[in-house]
N, C-alpha and C positions, 0 to 999 in steps of 0.2 A: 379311213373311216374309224371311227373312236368304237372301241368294244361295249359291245351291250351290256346290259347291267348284267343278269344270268352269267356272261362269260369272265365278268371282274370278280362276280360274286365265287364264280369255281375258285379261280386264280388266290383269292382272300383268302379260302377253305383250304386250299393246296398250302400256303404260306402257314397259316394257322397250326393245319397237320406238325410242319416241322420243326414249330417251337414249340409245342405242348411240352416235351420233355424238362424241355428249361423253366415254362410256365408251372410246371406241376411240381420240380420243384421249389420255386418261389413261392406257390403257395403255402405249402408245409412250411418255409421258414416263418412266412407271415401267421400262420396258423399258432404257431411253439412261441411267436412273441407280440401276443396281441398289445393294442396299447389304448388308453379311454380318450373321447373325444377333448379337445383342446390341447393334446398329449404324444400327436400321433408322429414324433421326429423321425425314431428308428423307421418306422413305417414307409413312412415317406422316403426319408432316403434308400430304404431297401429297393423300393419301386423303381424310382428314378435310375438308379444305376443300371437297372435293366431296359430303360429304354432306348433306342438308338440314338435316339436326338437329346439335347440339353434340357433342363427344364427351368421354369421359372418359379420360385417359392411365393407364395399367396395365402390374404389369408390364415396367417401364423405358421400353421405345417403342410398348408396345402402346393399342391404342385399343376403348372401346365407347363403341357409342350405340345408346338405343332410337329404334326407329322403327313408326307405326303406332299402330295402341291402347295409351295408356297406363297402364293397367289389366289388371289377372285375367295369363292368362297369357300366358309369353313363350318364342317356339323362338329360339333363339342360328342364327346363320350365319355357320360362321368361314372365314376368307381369311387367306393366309398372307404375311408382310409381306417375307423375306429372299431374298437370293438365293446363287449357288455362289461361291467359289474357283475360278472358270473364264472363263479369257482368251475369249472370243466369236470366233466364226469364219463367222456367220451372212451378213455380208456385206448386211442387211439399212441402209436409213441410219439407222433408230435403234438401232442396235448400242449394246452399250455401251462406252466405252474403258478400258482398265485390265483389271484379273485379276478381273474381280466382273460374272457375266452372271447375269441369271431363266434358269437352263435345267432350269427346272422346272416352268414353269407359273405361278409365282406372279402376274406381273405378267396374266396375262389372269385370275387366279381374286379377283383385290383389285379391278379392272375390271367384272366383270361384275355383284358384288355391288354396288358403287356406283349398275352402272345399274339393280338388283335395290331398293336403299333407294331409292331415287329414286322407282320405279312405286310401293313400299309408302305412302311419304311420300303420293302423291298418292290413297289410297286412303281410309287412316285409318281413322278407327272402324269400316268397312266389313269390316274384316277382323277376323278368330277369332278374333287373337293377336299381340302384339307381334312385334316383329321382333329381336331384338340382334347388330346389326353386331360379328362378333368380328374386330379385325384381331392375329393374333395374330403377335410377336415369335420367333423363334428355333424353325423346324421343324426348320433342315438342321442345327443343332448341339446339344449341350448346354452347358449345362442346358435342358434344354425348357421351353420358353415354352406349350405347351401344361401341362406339369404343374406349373407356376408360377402359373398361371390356375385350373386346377381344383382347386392345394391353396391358393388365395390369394382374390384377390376372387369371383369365383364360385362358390364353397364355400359363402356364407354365405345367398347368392340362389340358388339354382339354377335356370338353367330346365328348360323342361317337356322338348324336346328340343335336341340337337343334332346338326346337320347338315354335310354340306360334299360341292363336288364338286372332281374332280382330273382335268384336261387327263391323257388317255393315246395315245400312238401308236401301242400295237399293238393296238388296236381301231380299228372300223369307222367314218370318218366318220355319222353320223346315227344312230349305235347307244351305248348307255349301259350299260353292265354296273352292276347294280344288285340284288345279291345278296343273301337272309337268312345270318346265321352271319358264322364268321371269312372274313374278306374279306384282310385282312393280317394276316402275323406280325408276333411280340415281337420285338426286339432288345436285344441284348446285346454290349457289348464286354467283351475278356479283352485280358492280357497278360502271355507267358510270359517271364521272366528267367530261365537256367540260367546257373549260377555254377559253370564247372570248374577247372583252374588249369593257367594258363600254360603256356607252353615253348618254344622253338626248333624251325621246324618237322624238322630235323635229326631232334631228339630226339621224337618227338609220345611215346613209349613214357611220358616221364617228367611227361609233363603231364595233364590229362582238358580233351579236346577240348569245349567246349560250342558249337563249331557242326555239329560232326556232329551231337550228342545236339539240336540245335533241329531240325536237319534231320529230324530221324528223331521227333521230336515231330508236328513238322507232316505226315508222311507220316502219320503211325499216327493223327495225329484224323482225319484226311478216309476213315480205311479204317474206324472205328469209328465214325462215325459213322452207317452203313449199315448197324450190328449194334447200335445202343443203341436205332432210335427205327421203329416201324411203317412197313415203305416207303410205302404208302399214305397216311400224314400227310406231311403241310409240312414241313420241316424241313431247314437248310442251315449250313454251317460254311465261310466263308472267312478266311484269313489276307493280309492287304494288306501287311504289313509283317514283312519281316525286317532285322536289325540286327547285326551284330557284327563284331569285328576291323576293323582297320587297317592293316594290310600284311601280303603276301602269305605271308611264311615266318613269321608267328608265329602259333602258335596263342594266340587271347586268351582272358583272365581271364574273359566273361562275354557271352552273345550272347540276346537280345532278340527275341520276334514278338510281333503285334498283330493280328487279329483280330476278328468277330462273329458273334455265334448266331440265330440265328433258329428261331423255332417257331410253327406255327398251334397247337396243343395246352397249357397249362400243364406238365404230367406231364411230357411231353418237354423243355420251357425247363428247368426242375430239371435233368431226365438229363443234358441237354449240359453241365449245368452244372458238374456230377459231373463226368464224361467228362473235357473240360481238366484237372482237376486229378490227375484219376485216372493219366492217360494222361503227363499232362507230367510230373509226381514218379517214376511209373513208370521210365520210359523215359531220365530223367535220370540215375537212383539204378543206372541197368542200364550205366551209361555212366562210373561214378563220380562223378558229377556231382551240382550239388542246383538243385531247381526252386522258383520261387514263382509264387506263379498270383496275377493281380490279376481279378476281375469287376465290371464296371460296369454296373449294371442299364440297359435303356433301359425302350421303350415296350411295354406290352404288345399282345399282338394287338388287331386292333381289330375287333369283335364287331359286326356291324349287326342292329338289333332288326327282327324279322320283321315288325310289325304295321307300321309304318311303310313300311317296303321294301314291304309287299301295294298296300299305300294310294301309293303314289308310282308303283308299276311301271303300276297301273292311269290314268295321267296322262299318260303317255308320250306317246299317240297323238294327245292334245287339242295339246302341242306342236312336232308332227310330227316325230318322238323314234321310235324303236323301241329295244326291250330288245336288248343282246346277249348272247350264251350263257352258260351259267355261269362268269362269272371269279375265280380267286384267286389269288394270288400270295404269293410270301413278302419279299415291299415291307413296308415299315412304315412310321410316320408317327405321330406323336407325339397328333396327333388322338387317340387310343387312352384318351389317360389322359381324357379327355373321359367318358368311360364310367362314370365313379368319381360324377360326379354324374345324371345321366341317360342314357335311353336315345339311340342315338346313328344314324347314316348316312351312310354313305360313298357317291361316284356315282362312277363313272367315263365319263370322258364321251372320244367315239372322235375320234382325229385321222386314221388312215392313210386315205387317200381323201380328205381335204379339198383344195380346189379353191387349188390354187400351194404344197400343204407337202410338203417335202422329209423321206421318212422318215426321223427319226433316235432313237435312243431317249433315255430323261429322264435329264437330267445331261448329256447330250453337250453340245462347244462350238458345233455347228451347230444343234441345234436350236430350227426356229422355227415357233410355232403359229401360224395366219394370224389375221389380226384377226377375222373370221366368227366364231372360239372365243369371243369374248366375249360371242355374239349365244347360243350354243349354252348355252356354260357358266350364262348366268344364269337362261335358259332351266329347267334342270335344278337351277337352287338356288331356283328360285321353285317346282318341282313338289316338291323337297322340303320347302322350309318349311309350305305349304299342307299336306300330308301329315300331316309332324308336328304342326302347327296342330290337326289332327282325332282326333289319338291318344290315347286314354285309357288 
């Protein structure tokens, strides 16, 4: 008779226990040598030598390897290889030096998985289903290395599912938000160019100012915004970037923002999408001015398949785990295009309350997960592989 899920799942946890040491420190090294996406060599090879089995490079820096049965099927578990454009301020000793920190999580969720292949490895045919280590290249930039993966070597293999979990700190140590449906929004970048003309600022009469007309661009999307899309749905419009002129009395030839969209809904990713263009050419043309609009599609939301999330949420408690409340967000995460081949899952797993972490949110230069996250995180990527492992 084949072991119940509950009794592979202790077995995974038992395995898990005895590599945390080794896990814990491979994170520190990954931690002390972050690297940016498209970038991520050391990375990657640091990972790979730690796993039992060979891997295969993808992808530019990316890596898989099965692990476990090598037969029938196989759930992917992917861990994300890059880290920020951010100076460290953690004050931790394995900080990293230079402009290049994990302050996202990466280095405890590449970690954890390592000691997650490790328990698989010592398992073997014992289990329902392969395992495939996804270490994936380039989440925080594009091009995505997620939709480089899903439209390149894993297109032609698909597995059965994929999974993954993501370090959060505005959730509850011990608690995993672990939801059916959209869990993250799409992303989108835009950027608006208004081209008016010149003048002295003496004169503004004789010129068409295009930083007023950007200014009054980006005022009137953030107001329509809140008239194009359900308030009750997801949906957010920020502008990170404005750009124009050179010195104080001239008014210049041509001024510049940058921006992205987010939507839990389809329907509404379109409308925003409309909206910018709508709203930018408008408002330019009311100014004398002319607008061009650039969109650059990202990820779309990322959809967690119910039967899986049933089957994982009921595992929680075998690894002394509780679910927390219904979470969503309008985060995104390139994981998303993952969807395009199988059904997929997202975890979030809770940092605020963990024993010496200083709250800070994701991307900041001080934040730092304690090493314990490694124990937590694999934790919760062995309850969803096993999960998915059982999905039909």
């Amino acid at each position: 008779m084949a072991p119940s899920t509950e009794t592979l799942l202790q077995r995974l946890l038992g395995g898990i226990e005895r590599e945390l040491p080794r896990a814990i420190d491979l994170r520190r090294r990954l931690h002390a040598h972050p690297e940016l996406s498209h970038a991520e060599h050391w990375t990657a090879a640091a990972v790979a030598a730690e796993l039992p089995v060979a891997c295969a490079t993808v992808a530019g820096s990316g890596r898989l390897a099965r692990v476990g049965p090598q037969s029938g099927r196989v759930v992917a578990v992917r861990a994300e290889l890059d880290g920020l454009p951010v100076r460290e301020r953690t004050g931790a000793p394995f900080s990293a030096e230079g402009e290049v920190m994990h302050a996202c999580g990466h280095d405890v969720h590449m970690a954890a998985l390592v000691a997650l292949a490790r328990a698989t490895h010592d398992l073997g045919e014992e289990l329902p289903a392969g395992l495939l280590v996804v270490l994936q290249p380039s989440e925080e930039a594009y091009p995505s290395g997620a939709e480089e993966l899903a439209r390149g070597v894993l297109a032609s293999d698909p597995p059965a599912a994929i999974v993954a979990a993501h370090v959060h700190p505005e959730l509850q140590w011990g608690t995993v938000a672990l939801d059916a449906g959209t869990v993250n929004a799409s992303c989108d970048q835009f950027e608006i160019t208004v081209a008016g003309e010149p003048s002295h600022a003496a004169y503004p009469h004789r010129g068409r100012d295009p930083i007023l007309a950007i200014s009054e661009i980006v005022v009137a999307l953030h107001a329509q915004l809140g008239r194009r899309v359900d308030p009750l749905a997801g949906a957010s419009l920020t502008v990170g970037v404005l750009q124009g002129g050179s010195a104080e009395n001239v008014i210049p030839s041509s001024a510049r923002a940058r921006g992205d969209l987010r939507a839990h809904r389809h329907q509404d990713r379109l409308a925003l999408r409309r909206m910018v263009s709508e709203v930018a050419t408008g408002v330019a043309a009311a100014h004398g001015a002319r607008a061009s609009v650039e969109i650059v599609a990202g990820e779309p939301a990322l959809q967690n398949d119910a039967a899986i999330v049933q089957r994982a949420r009921a595992l929680l408690g075998a690894a002394q785990l509780s679910a927390a409340g219904e979470w969503r967000s309008c985060g995104s995460d390139d994981f998303a295009f993952f969807g395009e081949l199988a059904p997929l899952a997202m975890a979030f797993v809770g940092l605020a309350g963990a024993p010496g972490f200083d709250p800070h949110p994701l991307h900041h230069p001080e934040l730092l997960p304690p090493d314990a996250a490694v124990r937590v995180l694999a934790r919760v990527q062995a309850i969803l592989y096993l999960a998915a492992a059982g999905y039909d």
